[in-house]
NUBAFI-993729 format. One record per atom (N, C-alpha, C): atom name; x, y, z. Coordinates in Angstrom, 3 decimals, padded with zeros to 6 digits, always signed. Layout:
<nodes>
<node name="CA" x="X" y="Y" z="Z"/>
...
</nodes>
This chain:
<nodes>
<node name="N" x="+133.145" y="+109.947" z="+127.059"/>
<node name="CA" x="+132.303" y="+109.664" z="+128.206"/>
<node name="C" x="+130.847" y="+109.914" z="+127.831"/>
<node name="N" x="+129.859" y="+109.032" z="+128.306"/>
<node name="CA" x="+128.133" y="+109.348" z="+128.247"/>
<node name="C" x="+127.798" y="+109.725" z="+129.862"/>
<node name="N" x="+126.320" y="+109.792" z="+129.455"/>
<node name="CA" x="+125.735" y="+110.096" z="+130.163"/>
<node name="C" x="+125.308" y="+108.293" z="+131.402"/>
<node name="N" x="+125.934" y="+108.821" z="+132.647"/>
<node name="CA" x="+125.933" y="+107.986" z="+133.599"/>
<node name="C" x="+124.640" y="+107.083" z="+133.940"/>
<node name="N" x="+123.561" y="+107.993" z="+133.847"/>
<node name="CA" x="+122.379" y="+107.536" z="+134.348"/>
<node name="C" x="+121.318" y="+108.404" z="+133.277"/>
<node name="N" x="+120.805" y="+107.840" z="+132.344"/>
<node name="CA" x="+119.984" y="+108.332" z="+131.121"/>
<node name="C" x="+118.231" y="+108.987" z="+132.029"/>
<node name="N" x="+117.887" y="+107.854" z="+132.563"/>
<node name="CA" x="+116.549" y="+107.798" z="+132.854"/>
<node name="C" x="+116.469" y="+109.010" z="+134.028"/>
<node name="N" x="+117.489" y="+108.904" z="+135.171"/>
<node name="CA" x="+117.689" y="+110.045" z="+136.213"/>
<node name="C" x="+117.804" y="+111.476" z="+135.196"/>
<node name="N" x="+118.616" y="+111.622" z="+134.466"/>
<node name="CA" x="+119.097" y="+112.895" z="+133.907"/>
<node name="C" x="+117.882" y="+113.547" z="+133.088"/>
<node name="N" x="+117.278" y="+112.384" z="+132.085"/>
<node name="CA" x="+115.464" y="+112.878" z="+131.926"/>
<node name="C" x="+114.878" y="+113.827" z="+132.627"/>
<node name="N" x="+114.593" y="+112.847" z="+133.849"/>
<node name="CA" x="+113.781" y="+113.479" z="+134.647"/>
<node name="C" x="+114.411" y="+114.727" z="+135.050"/>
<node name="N" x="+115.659" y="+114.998" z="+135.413"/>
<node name="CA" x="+115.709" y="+116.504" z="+135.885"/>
<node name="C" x="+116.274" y="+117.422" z="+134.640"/>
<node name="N" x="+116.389" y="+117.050" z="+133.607"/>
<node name="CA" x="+116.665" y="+118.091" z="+132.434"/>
<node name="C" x="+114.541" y="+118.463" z="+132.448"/>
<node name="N" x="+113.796" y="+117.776" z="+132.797"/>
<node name="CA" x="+112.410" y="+118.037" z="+132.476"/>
<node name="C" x="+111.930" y="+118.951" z="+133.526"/>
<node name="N" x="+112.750" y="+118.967" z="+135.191"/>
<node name="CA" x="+112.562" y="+119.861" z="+136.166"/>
<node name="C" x="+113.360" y="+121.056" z="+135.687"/>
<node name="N" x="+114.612" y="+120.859" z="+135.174"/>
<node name="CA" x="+115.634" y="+122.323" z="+134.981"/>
<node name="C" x="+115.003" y="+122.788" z="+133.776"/>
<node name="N" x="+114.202" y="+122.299" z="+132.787"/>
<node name="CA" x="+114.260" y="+123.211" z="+131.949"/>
<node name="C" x="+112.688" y="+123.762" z="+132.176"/>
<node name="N" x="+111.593" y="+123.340" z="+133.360"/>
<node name="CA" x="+110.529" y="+124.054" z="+133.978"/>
<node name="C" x="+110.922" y="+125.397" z="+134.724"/>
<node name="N" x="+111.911" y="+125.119" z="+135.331"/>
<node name="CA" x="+112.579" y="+125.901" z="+136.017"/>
<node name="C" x="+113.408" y="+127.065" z="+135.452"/>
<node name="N" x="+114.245" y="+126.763" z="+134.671"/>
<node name="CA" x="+114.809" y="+127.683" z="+133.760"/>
<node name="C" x="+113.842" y="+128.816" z="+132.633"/>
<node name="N" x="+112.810" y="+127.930" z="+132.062"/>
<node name="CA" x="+111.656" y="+128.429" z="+131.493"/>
<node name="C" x="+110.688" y="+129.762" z="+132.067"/>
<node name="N" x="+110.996" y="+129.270" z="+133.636"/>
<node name="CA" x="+110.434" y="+130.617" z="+134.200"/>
<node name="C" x="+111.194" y="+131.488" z="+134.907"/>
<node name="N" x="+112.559" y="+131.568" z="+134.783"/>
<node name="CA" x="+113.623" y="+132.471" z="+135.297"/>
<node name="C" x="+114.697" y="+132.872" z="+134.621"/>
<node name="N" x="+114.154" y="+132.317" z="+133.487"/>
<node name="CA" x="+115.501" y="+132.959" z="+132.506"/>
<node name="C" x="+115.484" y="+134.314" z="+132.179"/>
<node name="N" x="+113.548" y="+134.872" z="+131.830"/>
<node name="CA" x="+113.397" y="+136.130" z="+131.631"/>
<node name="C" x="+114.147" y="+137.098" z="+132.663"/>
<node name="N" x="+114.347" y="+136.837" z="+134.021"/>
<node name="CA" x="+115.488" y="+137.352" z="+135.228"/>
<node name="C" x="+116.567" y="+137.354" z="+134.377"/>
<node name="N" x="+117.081" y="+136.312" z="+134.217"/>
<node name="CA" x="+117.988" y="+136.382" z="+133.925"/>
<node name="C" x="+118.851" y="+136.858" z="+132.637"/>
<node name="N" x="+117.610" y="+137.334" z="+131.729"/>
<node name="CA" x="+117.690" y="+137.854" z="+130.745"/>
<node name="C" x="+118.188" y="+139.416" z="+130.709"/>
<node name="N" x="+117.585" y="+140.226" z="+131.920"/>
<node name="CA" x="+117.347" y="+141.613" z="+132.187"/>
<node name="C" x="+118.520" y="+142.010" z="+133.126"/>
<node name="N" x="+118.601" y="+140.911" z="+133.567"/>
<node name="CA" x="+120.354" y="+140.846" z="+134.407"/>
<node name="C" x="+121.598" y="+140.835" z="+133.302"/>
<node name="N" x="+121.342" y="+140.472" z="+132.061"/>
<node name="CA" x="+122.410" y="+139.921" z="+131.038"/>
<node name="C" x="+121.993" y="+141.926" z="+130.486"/>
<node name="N" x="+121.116" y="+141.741" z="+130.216"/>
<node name="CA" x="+120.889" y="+143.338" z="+129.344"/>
<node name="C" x="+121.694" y="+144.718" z="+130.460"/>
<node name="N" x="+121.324" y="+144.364" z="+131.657"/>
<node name="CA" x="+121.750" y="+145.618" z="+132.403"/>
<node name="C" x="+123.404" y="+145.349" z="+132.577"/>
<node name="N" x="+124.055" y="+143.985" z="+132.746"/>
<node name="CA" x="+125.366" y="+143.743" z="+132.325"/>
<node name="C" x="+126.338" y="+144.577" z="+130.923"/>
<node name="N" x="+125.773" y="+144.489" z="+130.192"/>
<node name="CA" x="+125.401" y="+144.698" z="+128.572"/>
<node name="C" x="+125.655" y="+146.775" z="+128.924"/>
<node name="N" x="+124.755" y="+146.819" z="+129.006"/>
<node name="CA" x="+124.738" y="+148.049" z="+129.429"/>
<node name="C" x="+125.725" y="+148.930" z="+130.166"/>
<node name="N" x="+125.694" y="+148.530" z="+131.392"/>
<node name="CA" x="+126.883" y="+149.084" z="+132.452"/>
<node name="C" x="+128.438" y="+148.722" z="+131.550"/>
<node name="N" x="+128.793" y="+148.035" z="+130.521"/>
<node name="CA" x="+130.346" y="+147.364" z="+130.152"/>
<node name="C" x="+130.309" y="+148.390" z="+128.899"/>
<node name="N" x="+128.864" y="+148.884" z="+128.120"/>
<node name="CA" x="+129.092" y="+149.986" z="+126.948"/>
<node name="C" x="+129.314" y="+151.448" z="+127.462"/>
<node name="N" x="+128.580" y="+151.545" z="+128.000"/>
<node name="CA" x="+127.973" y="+152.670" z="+128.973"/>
<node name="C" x="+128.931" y="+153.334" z="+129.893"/>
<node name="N" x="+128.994" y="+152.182" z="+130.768"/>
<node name="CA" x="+130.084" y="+153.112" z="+131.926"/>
<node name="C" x="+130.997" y="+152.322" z="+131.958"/>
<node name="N" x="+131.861" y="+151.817" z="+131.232"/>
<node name="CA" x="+132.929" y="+150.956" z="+130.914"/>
<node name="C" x="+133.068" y="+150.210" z="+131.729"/>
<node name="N" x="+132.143" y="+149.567" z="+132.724"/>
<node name="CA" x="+132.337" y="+148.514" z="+133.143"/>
<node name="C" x="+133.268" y="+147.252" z="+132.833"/>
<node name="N" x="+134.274" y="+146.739" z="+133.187"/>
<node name="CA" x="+135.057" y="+146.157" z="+133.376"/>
<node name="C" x="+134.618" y="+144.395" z="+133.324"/>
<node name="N" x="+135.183" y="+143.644" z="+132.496"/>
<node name="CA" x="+134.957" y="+142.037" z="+132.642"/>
<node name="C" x="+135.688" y="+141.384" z="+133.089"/>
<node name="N" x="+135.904" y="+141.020" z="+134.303"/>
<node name="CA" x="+137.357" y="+141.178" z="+134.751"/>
<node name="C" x="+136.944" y="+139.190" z="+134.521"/>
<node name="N" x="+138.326" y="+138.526" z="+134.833"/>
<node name="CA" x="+138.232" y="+137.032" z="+135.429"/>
<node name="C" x="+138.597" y="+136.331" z="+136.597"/>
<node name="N" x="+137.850" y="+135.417" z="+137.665"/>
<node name="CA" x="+138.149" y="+135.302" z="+138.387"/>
<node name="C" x="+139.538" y="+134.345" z="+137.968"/>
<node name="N" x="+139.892" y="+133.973" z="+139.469"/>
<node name="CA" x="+141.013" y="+132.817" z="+139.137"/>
<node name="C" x="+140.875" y="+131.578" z="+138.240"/>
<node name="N" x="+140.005" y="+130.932" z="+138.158"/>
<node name="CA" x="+139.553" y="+129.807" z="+137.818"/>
<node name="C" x="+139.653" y="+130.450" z="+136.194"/>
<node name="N" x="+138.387" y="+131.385" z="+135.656"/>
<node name="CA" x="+138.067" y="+131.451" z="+134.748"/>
<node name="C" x="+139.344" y="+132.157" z="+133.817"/>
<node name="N" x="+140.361" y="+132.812" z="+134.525"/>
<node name="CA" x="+141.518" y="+133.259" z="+133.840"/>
<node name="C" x="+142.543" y="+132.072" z="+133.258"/>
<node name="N" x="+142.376" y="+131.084" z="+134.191"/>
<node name="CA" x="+142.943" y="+129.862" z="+133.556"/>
<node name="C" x="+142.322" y="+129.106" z="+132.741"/>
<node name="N" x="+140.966" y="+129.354" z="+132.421"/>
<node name="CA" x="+140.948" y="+128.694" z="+131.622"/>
<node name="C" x="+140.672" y="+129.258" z="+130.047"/>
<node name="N" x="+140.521" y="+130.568" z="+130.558"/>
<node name="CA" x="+140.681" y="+131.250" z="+129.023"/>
<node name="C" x="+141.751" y="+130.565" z="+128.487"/>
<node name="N" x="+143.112" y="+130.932" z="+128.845"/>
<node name="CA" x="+143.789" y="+130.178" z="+128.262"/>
<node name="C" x="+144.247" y="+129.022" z="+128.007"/>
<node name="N" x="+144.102" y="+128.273" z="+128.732"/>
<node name="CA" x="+143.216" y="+126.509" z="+128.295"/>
<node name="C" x="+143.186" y="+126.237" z="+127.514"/>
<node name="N" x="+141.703" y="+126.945" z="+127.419"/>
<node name="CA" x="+140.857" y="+125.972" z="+126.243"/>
<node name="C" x="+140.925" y="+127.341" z="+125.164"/>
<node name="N" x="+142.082" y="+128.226" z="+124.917"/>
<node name="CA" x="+142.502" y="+129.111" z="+123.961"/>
<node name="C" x="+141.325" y="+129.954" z="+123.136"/>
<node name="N" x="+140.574" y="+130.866" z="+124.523"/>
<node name="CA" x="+139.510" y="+131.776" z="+124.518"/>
<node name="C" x="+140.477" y="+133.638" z="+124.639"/>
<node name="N" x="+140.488" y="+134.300" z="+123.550"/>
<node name="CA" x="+140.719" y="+135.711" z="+123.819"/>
<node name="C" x="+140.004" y="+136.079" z="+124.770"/>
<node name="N" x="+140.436" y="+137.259" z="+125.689"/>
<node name="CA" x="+139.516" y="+138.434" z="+126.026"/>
<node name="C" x="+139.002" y="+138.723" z="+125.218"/>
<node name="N" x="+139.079" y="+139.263" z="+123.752"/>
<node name="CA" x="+137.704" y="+140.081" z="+122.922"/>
<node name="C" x="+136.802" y="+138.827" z="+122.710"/>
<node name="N" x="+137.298" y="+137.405" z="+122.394"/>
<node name="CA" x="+136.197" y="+136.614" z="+121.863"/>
<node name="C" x="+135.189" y="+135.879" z="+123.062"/>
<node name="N" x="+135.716" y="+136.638" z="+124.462"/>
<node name="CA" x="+134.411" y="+136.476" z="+125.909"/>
<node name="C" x="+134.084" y="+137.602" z="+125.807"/>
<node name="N" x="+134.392" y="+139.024" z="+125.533"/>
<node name="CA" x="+133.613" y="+140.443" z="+125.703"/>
<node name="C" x="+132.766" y="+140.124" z="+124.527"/>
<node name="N" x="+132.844" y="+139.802" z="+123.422"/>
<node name="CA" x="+132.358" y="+139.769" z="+122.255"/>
<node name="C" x="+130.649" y="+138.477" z="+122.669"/>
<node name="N" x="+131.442" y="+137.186" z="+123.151"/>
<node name="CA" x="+129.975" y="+136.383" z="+123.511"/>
<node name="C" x="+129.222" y="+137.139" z="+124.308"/>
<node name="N" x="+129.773" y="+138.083" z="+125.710"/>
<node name="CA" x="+128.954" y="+138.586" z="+126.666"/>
<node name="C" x="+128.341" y="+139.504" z="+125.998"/>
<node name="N" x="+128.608" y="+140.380" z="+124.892"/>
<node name="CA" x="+127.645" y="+141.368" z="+124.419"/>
<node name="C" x="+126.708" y="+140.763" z="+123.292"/>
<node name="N" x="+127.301" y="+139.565" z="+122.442"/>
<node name="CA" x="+126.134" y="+138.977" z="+121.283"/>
<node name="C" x="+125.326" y="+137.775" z="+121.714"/>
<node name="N" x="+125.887" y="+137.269" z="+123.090"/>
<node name="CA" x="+125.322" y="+136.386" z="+123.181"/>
<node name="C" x="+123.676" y="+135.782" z="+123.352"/>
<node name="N" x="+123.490" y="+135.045" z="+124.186"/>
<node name="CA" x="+122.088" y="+134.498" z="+124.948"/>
<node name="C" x="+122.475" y="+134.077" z="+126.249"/>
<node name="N" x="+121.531" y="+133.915" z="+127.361"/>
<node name="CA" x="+121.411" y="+133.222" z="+128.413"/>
<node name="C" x="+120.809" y="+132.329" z="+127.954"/>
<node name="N" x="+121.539" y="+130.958" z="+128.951"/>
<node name="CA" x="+120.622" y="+129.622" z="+128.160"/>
<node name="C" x="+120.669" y="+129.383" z="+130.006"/>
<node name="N" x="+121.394" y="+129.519" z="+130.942"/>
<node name="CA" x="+121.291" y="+129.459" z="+132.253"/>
<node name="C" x="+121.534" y="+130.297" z="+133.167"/>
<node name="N" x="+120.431" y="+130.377" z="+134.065"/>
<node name="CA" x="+120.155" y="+131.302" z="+135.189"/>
<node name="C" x="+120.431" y="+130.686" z="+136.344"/>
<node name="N" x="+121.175" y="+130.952" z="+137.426"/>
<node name="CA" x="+121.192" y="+130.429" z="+138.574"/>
<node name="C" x="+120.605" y="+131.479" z="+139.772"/>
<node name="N" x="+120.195" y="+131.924" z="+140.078"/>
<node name="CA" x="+119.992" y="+133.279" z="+141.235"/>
<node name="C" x="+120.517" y="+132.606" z="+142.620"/>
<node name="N" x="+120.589" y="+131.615" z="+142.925"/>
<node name="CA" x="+121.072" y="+131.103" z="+144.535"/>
<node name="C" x="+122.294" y="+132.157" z="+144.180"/>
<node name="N" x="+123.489" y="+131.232" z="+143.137"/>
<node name="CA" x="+124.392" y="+131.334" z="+142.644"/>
<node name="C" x="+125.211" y="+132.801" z="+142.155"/>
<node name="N" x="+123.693" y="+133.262" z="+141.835"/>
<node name="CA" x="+124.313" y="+134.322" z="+141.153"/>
<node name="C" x="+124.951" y="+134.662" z="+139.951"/>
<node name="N" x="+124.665" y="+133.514" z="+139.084"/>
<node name="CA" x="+125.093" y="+133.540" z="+138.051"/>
<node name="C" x="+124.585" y="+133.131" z="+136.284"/>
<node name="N" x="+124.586" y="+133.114" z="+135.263"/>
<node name="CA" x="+124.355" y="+133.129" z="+134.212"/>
<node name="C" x="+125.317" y="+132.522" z="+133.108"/>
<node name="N" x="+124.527" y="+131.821" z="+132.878"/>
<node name="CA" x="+125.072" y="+130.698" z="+131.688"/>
<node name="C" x="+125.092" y="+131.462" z="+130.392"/>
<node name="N" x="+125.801" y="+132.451" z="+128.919"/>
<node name="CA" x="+126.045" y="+132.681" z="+128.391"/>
<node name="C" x="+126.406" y="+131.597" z="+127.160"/>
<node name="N" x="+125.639" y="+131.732" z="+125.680"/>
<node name="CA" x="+126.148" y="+131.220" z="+124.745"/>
<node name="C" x="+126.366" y="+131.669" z="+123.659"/>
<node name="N" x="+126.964" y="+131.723" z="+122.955"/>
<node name="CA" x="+127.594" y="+132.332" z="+121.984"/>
<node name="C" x="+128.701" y="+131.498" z="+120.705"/>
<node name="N" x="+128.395" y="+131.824" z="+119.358"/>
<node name="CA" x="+129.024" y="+131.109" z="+118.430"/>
<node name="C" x="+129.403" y="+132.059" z="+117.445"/>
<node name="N" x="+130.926" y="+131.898" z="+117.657"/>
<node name="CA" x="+131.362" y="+132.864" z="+116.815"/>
<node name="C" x="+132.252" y="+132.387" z="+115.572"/>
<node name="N" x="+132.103" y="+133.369" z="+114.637"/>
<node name="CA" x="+132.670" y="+132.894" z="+113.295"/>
<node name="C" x="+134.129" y="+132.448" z="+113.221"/>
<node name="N" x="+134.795" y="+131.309" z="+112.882"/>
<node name="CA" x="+136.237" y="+130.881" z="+112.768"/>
<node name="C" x="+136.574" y="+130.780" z="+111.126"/>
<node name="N" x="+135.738" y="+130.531" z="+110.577"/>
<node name="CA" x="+136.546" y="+130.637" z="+109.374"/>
<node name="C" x="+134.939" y="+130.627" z="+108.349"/>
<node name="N" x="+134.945" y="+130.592" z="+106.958"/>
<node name="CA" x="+134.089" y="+130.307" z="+106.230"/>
<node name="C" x="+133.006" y="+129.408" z="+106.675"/>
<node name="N" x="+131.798" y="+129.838" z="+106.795"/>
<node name="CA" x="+130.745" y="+128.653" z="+107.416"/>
<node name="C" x="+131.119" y="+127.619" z="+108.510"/>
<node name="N" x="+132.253" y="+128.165" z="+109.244"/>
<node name="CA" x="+132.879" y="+127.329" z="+110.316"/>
<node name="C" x="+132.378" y="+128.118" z="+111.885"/>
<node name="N" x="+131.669" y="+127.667" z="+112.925"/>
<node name="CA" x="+131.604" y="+128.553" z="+113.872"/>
<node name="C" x="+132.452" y="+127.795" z="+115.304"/>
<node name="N" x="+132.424" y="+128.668" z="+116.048"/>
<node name="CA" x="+133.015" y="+127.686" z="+117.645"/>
<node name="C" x="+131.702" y="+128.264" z="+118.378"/>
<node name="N" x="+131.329" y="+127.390" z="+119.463"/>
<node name="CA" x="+130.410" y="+127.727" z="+120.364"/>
<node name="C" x="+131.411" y="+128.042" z="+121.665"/>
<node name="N" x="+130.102" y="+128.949" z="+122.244"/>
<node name="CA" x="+131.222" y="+129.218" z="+123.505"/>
<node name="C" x="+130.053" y="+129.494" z="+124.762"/>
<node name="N" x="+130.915" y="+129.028" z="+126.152"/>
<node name="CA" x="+129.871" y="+129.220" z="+127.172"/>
<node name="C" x="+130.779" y="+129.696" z="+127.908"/>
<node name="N" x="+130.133" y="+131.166" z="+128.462"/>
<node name="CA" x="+130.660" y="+131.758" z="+129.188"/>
<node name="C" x="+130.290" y="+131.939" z="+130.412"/>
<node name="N" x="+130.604" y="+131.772" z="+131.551"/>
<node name="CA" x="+129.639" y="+131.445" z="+132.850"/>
<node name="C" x="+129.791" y="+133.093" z="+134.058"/>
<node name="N" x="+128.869" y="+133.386" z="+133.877"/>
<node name="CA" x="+129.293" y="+134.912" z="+134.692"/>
<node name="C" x="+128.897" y="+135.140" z="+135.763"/>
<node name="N" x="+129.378" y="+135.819" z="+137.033"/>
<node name="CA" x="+128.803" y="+135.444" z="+138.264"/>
<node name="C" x="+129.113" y="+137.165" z="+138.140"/>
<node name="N" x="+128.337" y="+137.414" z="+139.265"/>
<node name="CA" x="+127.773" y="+139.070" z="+139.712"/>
<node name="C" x="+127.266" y="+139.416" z="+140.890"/>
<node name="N" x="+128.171" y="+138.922" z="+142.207"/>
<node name="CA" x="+127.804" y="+138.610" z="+143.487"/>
<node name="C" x="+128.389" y="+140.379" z="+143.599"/>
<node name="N" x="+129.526" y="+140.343" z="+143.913"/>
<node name="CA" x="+130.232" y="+141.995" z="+144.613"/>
<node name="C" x="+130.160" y="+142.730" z="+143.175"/>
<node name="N" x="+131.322" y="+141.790" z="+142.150"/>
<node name="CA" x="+131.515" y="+142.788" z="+140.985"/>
<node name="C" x="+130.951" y="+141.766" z="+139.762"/>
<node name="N" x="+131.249" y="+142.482" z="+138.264"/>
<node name="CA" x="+131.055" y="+141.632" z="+137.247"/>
<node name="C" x="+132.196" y="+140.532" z="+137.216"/>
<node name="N" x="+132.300" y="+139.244" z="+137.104"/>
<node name="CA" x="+133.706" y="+138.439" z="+136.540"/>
<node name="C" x="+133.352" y="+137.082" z="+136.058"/>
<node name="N" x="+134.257" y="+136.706" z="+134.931"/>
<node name="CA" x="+134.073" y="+135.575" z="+134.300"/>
<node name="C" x="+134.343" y="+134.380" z="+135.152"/>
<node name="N" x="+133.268" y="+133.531" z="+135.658"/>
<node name="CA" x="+133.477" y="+132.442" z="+136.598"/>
<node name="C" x="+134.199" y="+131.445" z="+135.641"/>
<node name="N" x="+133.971" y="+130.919" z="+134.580"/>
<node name="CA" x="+134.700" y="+130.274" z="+133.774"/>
<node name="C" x="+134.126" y="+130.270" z="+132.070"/>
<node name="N" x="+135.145" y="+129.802" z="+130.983"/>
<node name="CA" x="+134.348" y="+129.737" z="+129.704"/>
<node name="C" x="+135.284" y="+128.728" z="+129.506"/>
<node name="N" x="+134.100" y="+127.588" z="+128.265"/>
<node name="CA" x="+134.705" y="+126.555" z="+127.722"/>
<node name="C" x="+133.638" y="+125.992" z="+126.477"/>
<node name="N" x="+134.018" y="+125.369" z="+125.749"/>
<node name="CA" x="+133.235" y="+125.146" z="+124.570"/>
<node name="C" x="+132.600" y="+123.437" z="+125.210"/>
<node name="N" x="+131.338" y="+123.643" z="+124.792"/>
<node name="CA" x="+130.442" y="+122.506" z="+124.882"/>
<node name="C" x="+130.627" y="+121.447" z="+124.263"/>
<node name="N" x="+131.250" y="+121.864" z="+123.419"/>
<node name="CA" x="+131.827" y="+120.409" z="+122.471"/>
<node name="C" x="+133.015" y="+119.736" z="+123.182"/>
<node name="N" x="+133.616" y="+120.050" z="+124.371"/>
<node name="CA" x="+134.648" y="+119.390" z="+124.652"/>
<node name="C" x="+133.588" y="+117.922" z="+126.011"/>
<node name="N" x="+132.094" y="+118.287" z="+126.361"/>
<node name="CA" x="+131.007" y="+117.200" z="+126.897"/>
<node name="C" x="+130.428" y="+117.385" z="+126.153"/>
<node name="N" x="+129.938" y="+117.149" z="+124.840"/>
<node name="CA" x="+128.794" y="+117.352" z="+124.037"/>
<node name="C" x="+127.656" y="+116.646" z="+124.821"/>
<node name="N" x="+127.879" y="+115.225" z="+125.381"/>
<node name="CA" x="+126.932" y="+114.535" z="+125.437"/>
<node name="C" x="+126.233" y="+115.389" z="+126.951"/>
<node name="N" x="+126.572" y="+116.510" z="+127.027"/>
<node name="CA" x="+126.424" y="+116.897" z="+128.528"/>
<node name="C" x="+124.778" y="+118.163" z="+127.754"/>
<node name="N" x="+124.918" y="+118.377" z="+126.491"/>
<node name="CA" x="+124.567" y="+119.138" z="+125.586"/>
<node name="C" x="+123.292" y="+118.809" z="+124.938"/>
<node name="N" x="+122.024" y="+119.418" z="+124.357"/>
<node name="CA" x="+121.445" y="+118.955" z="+123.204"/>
<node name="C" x="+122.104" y="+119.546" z="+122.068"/>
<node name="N" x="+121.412" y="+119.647" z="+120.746"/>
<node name="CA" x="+122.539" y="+119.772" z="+119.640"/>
<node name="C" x="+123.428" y="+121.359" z="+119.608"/>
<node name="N" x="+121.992" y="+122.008" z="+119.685"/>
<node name="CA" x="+122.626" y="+123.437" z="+119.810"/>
<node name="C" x="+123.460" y="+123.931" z="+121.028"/>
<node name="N" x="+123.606" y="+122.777" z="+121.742"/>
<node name="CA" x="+124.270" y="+123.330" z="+123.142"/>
<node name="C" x="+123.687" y="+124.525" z="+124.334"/>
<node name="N" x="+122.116" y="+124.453" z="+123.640"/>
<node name="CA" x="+121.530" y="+125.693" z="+124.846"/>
<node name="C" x="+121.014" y="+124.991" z="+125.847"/>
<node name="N" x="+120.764" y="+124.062" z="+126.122"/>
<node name="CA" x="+120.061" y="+123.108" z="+126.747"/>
<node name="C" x="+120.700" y="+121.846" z="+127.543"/>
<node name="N" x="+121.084" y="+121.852" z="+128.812"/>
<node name="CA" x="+121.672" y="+120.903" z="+129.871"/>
<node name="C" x="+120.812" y="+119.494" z="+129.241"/>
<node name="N" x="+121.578" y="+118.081" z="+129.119"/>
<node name="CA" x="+120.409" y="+117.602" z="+129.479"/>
<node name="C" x="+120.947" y="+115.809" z="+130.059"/>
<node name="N" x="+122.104" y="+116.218" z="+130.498"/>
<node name="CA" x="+122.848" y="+115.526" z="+131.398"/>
<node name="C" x="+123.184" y="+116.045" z="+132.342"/>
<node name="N" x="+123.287" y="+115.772" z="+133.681"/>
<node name="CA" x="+123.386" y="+116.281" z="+135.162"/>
<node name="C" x="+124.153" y="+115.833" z="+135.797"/>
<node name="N" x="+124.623" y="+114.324" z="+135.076"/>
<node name="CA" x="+125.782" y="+113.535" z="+135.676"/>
<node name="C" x="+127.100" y="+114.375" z="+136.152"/>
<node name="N" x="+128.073" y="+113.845" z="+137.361"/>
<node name="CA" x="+128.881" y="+114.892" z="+138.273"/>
<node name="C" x="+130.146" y="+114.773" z="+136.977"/>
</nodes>
């Protein structure tokens, strides 16, 4: 599958990433105090429904989502939402990596809203996968 509408999706990958540009640092300090509270006071990563199914899905361990949530990056901030876009690429074999997006919401408690690798929409992706730049539904 591509991207539905090229010229529409432009224009708002050029609003989301104005937007993201100035709220990620939030969302950065939200990922660190996450980070913190899960070493610290053993905070718990629990998964919601959704995201428990699809760990196993798309054949994601628990250590290899605790592992993105502590090495990762925020590449998306949502604050309506409450939540944070997580990326992370971890080693599979010799010079082989998997990318991984882990989506974390932090409304009552910490929990994995969902994780799935970007390569299964690349075209939804720029290369490194930090960057939306299709919007299509």
């Amino acid at each position: 599958m591509n991207c539905q509408d090229p010229e529409e999706c432009r224009k708002r990958h050029t609003q989301w990433k104005e937007w993201q540009e100035r709220i990620i640092p939030e969302g950065e300090e939200i990922h660190e105090k996450i980070i913190q509270d899960m070493d610290e006071n053993g905070t718990p990563l629990s998964m919601s429904k959704h995201g428990g199914k699809r760990e196993l899905y798309r054949a994601f361990s628990p250590t290899e989502i605790k592992n993105a949530v502590r090495n990762g990056w925020v590449i998306e901030y949502n604050p309506k939402r409450m939540t944070l876009t997580i990326l992370h690429n971890f080693k599979v074999g010799k010079g082989s990596y998997r990318p991984i997006h882990v989506v974390l919401g932090y409304q009552e408690k910490l929990k994995v809203v969902t994780v799935y690798d970007p390569r299964s929409k690349a075209w939804k992706w720029d290369r490194s996968y930090q960057e939306r730049i299709c919007f299509c539904n």
